[in-house]
C-alpha positions in Angstrom: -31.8 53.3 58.9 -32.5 53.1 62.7 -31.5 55.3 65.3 -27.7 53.9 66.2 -26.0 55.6 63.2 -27.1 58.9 64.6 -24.0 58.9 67.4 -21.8 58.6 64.5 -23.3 61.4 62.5 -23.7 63.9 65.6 -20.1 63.8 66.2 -19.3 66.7 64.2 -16.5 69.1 64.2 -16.9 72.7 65.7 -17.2 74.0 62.3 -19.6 71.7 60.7 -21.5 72.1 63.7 -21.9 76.0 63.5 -22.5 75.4 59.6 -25.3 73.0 60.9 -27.1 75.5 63.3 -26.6 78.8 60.5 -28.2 76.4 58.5 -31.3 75.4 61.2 -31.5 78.6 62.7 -32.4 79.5 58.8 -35.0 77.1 58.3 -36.6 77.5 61.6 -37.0 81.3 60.5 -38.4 80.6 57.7 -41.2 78.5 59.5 -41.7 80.9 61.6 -42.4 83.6 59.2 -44.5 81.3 56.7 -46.3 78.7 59.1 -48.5 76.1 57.6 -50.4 73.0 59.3 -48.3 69.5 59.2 -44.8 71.2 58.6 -41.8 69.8 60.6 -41.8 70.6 63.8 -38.5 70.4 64.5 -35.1 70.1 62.4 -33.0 69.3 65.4 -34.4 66.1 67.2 -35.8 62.9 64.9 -37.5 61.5 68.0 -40.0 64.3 68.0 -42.7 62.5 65.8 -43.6 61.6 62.4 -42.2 64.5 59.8 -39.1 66.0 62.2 -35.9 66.3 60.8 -32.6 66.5 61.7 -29.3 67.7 60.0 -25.8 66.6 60.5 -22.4 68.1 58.6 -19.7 66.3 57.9 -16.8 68.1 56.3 -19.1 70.4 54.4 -21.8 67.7 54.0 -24.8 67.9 54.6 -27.0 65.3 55.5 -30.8 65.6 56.1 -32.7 62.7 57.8 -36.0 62.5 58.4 -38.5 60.3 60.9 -41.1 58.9 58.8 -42.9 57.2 61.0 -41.3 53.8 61.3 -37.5 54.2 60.3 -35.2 56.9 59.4 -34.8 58.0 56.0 -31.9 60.1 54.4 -34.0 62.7 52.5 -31.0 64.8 51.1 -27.3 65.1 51.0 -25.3 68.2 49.7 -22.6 69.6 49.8 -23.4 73.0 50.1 -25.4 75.4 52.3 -27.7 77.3 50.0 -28.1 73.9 48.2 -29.0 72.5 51.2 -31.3 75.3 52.3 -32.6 75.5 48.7 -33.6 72.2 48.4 -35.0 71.9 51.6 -37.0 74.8 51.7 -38.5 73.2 48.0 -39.5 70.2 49.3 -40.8 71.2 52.7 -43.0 73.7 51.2 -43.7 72.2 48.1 -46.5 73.8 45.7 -47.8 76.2 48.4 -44.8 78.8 47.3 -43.4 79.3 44.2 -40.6 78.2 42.4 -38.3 81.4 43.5 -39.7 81.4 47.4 -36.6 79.1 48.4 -34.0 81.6 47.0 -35.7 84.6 47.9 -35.8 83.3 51.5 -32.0 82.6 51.3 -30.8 85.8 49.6 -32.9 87.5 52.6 -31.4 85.2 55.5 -28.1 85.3 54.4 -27.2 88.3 52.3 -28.6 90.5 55.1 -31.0 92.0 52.8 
């Protein structure tokens, strides 16, 4: 994937684009709180070096691509929030949580708790 389908996916509507920033606002918390050295440093702009990320919504999907370098890659689609946060959350961190740190972080963003 190069950067021309990227128009296409940013056109989102107002509601998959407030879905999109809950969802950001989320993860960047979570980076925040739990910094470590070579995470993403940014979920909102692809063109800000290797690792970045950005997500896109489209009627409740939700697509995560990632700049690896050299290309583009689609790293993960859902269709769901706390899948998508979930997931995310898994793979950014890896093994230096465990298993339940994704959820925990979700119940606590988004729950209010």
């Amino acid at each position: 994937m190069n950067y021309a389908p990227l128009e296409e996916l940013n056109n989102m509507s107002d509601n998959d684009a407030q879905l999109c920033e809950e969802l950001i606002s989320a993860l960047e918390t979570v980076l925040e709180r739990e910094p470590f050295k070579n995470m993403p440093r940014s979920f909102r702009f692809l063109g800000a070096g290797y690792g970045c990320m950005q997500i896109f919504c489209s009627n409740g999907l939700f697509k995560v691509l990632r700049n690896n370098g050299q290309d583009i890659d689609v790293i993960l689609e859902c269709d769901d929030i706390e899948k998508t946060f979930c997931k995310l959350i898994s793979m950014i961190y890896g093994t230096r949580k465990p298993d339940s740190f994704a959820h925990e972080q979700y119940d606590q963003l988004f729950s209010g708790s």
